[in-house]
Residue frames relative to the residue before (quaternion, step in Angstrom):
aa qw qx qy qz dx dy dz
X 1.0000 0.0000 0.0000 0.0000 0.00 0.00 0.00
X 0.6540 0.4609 -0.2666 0.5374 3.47 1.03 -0.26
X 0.6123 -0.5507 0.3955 0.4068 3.64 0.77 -0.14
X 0.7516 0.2893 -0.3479 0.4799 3.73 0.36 -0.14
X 0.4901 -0.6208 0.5975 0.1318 3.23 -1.50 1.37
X 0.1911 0.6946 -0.6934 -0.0152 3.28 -1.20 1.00
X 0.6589 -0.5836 0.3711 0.2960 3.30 -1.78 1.23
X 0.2674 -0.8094 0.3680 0.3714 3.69 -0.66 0.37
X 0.2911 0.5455 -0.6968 0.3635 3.60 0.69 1.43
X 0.4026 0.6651 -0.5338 0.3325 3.63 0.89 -0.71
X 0.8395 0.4112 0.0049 0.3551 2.90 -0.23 -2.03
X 0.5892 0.5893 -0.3311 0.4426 3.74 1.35 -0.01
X 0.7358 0.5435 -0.1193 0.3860 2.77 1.60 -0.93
X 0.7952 0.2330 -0.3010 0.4720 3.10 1.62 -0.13
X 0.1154 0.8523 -0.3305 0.3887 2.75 1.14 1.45
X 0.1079 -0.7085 0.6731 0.1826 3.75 0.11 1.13
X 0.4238 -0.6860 0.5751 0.1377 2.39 -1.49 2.17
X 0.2953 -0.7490 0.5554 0.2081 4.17 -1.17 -0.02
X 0.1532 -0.8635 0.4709 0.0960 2.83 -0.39 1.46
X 0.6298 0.4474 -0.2392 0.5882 3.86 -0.99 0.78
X 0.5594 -0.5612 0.4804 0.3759 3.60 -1.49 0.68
X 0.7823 -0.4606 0.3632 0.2096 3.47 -1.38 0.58
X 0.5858 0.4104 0.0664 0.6957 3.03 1.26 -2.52
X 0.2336 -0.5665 0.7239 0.3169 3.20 -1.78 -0.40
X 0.5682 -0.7034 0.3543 0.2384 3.17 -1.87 0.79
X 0.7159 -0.5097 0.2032 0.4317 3.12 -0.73 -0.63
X 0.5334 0.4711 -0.4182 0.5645 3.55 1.85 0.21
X 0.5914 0.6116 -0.3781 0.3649 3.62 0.83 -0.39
X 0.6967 0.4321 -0.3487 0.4542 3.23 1.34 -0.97
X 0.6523 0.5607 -0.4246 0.2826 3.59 1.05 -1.31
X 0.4783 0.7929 -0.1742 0.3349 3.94 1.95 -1.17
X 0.6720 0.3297 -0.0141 0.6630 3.29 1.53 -1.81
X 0.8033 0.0626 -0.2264 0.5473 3.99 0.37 0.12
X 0.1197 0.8053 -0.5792 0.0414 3.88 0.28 1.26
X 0.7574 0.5205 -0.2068 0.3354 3.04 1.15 -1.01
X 0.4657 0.5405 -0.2536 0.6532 3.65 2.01 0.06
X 0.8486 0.2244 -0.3317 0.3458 3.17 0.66 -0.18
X 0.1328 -0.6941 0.6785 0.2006 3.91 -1.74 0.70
X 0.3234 -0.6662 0.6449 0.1887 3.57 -1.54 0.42
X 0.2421 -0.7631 0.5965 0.0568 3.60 -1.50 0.95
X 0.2209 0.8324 -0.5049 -0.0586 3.42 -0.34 0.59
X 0.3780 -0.6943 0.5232 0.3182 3.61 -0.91 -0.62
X 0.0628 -0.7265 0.6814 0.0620 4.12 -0.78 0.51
X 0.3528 -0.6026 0.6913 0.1858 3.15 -1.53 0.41
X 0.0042 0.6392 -0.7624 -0.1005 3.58 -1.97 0.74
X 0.1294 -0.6651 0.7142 0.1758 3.52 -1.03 0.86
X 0.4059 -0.7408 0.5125 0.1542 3.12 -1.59 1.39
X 0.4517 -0.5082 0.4146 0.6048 4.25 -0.93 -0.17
X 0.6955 0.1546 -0.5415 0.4463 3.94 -0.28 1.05
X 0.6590 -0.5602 0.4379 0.2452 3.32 -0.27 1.09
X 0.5303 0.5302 -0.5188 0.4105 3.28 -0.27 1.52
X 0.2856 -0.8093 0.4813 0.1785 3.04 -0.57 0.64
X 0.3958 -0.6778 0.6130 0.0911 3.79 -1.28 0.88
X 0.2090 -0.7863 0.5782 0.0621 3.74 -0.78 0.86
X 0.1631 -0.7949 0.5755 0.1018 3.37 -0.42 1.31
X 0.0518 0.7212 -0.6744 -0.1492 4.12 -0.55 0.12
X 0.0927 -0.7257 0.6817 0.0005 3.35 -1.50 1.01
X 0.0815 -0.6740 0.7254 0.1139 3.39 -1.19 0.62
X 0.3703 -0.7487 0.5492 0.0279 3.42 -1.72 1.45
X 0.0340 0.7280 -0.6309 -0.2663 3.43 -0.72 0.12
X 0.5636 -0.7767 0.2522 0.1241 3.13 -1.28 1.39
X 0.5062 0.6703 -0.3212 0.4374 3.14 1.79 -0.95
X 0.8992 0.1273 -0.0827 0.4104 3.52 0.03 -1.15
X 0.2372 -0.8242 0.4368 0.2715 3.58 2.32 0.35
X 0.1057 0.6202 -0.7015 0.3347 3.01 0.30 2.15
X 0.3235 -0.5978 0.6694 0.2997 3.50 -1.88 0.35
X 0.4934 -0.7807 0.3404 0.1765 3.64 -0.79 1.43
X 0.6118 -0.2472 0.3272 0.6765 2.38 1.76 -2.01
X 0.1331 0.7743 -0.6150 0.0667 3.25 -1.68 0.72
X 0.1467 -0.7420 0.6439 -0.1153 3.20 -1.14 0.60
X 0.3198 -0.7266 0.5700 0.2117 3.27 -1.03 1.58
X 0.0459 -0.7266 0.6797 0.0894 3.33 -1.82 -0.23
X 0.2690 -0.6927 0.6333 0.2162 3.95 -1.18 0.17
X 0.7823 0.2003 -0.2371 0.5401 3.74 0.75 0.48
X 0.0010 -0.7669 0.6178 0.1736 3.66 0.75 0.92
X 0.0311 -0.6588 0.7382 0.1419 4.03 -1.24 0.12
X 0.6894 -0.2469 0.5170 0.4432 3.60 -1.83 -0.02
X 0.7986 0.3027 -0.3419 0.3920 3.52 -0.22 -1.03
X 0.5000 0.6042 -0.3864 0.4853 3.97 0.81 -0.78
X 0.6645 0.6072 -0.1677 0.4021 3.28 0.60 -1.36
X 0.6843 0.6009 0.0017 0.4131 3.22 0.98 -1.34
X 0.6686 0.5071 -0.1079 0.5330 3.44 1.19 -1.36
X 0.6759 0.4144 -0.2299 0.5644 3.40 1.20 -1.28
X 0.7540 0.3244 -0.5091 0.2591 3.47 0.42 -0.06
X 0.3572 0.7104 -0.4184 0.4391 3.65 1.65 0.31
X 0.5295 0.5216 -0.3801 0.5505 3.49 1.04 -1.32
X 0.8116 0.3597 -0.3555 0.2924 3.56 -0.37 -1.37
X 0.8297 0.3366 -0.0651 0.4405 3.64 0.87 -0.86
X 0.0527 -0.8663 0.4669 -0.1694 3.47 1.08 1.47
X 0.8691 0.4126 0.0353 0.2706 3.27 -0.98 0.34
X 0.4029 -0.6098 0.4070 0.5478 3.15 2.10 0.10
X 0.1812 0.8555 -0.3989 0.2762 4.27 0.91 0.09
X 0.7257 0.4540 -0.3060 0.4167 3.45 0.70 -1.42
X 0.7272 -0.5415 0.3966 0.1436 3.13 -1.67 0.78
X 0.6995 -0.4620 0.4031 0.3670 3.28 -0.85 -0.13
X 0.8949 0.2175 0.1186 0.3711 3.01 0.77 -1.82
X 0.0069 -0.8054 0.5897 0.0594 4.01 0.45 -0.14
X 0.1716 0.6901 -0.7031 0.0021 3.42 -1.60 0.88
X 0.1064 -0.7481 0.6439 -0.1200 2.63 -1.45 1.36
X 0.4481 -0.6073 0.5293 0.3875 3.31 -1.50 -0.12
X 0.6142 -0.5598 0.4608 0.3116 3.35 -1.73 0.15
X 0.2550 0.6512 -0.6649 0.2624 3.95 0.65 1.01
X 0.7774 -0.4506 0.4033 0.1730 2.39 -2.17 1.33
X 0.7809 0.4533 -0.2770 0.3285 3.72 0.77 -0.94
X 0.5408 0.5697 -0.3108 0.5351 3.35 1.86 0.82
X 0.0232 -0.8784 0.4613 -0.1230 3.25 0.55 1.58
X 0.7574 -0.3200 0.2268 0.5220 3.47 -1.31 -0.07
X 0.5534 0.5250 -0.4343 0.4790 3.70 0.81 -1.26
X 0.7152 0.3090 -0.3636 0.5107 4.33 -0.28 -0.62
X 0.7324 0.2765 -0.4737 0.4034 3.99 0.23 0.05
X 0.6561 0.4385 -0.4768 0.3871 3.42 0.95 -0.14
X 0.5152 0.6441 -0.3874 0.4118 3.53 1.21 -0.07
X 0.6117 0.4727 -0.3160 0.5500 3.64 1.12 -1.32
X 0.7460 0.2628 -0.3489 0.5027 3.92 0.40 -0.36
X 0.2610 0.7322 -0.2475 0.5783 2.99 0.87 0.50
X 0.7319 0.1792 0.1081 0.6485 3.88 0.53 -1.43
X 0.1048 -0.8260 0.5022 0.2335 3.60 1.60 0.09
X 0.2098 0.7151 -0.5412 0.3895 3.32 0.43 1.97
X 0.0731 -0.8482 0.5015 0.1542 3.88 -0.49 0.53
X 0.4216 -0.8413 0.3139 0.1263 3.15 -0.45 1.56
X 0.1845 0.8714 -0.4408 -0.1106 3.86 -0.24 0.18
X 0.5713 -0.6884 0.4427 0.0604 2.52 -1.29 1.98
X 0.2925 -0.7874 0.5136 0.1751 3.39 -1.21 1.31
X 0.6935 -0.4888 0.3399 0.4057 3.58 -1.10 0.61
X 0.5451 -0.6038 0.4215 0.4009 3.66 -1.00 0.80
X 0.8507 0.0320 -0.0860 0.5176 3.74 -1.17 0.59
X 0.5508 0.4717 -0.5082 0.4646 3.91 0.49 0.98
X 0.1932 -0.7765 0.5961 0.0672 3.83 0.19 1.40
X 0.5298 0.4940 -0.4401 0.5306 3.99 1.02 -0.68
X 0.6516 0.2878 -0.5770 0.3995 3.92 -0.61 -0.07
X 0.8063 0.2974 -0.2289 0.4573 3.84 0.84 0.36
X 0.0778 0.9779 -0.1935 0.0144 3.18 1.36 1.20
X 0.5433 0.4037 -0.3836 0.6282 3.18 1.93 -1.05
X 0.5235 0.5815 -0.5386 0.3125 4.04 -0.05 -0.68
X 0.6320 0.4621 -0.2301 0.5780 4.07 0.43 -1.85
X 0.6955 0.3520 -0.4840 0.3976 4.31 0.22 -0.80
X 0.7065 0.4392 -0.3719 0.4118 3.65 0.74 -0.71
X 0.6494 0.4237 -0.5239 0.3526 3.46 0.67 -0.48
X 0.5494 0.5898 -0.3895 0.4457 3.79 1.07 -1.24
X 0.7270 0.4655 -0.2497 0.4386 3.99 0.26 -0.63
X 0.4478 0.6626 -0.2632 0.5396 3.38 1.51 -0.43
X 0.7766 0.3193 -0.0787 0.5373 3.37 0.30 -1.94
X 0.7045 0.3368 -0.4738 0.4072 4.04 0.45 -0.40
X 0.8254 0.4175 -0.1511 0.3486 3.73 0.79 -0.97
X 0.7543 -0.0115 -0.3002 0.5838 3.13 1.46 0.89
X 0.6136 0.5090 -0.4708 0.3780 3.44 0.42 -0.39
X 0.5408 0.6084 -0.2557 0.5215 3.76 1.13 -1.00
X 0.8499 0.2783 -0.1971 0.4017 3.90 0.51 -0.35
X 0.8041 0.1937 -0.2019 0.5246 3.55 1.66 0.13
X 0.3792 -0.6548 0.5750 0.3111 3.41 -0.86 0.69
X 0.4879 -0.6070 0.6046 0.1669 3.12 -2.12 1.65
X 0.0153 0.7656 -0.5977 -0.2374 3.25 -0.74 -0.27
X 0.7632 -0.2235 -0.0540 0.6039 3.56 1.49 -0.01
């Protein structure tokens, strides 16, 4: 803008170089807000008459306690909904909430999460790691008891 042409190694070079990503990722954030954040999932139990039982759990992440859960044979939005009041009583609810994108999270569970003036973030389709301590409890759940007795309801 001033009239004199410089090459752009010039100008690369006195560049302050930046070291590291710009943003943080996605372990950096879970690392820097553990204690704000809880995790919701769902697990399946098929009983011995072939039906299946919906377990929903909600995690807190800091100290990767199970808050609460509660089984059901017809999860809906509104089921869904109620339990996350149950879990977060009292003005209680975190900061943060991750979850996956399943169908059985309708409008009724986002108007609840705002609601709990909680902001929910949604993990990437088919990547169970952006929700890692939630998937270890459910996996630890199914090998160390569900794996060693039959449900019958």
């Amino acid at each position: 803008m001033l009239g004199y042409e410089v090459s752009e190694s010039t100008v690369a070079k006195s560049m302050v170089k930046r070291k590291g990503r710009p943003t943080q990722n996605w372990k950096t954030f879970l690392e820097n807000h553990l204690g704000e954040i809880a995790a919701i999932d769902f697990l399946t139990v098929p009983t011995i008459t072939i039906k299946t039982l919906y377990v929903f759990a909600v995690l807190s992440l800091d100290r990767r306690q199970v808050i609460h859960f509660n089984v059901t044979r017809n999860p809906t939005a509104e089921w869904t909904a109620s339990q996350l009041v149950q879990a977060f009583p009292f003005e209680s609810a975190p900061k943060y909430l991750i979850r996956d994108s399943d169908g059985i999270n309708g409008d009724r569970v986002l108007e609840t999460i705002k609601f709990l003036n909680m902001h929910d973030k949604v993990i990437s389709a088919l990547s169970p790691w952006q929700n890692g301590y939630c998937e270890r409890v459910v996996g630890t759940i199914k090998r160390e008891c569900l794996n060693h007795m039959i449900i019958f309801n």
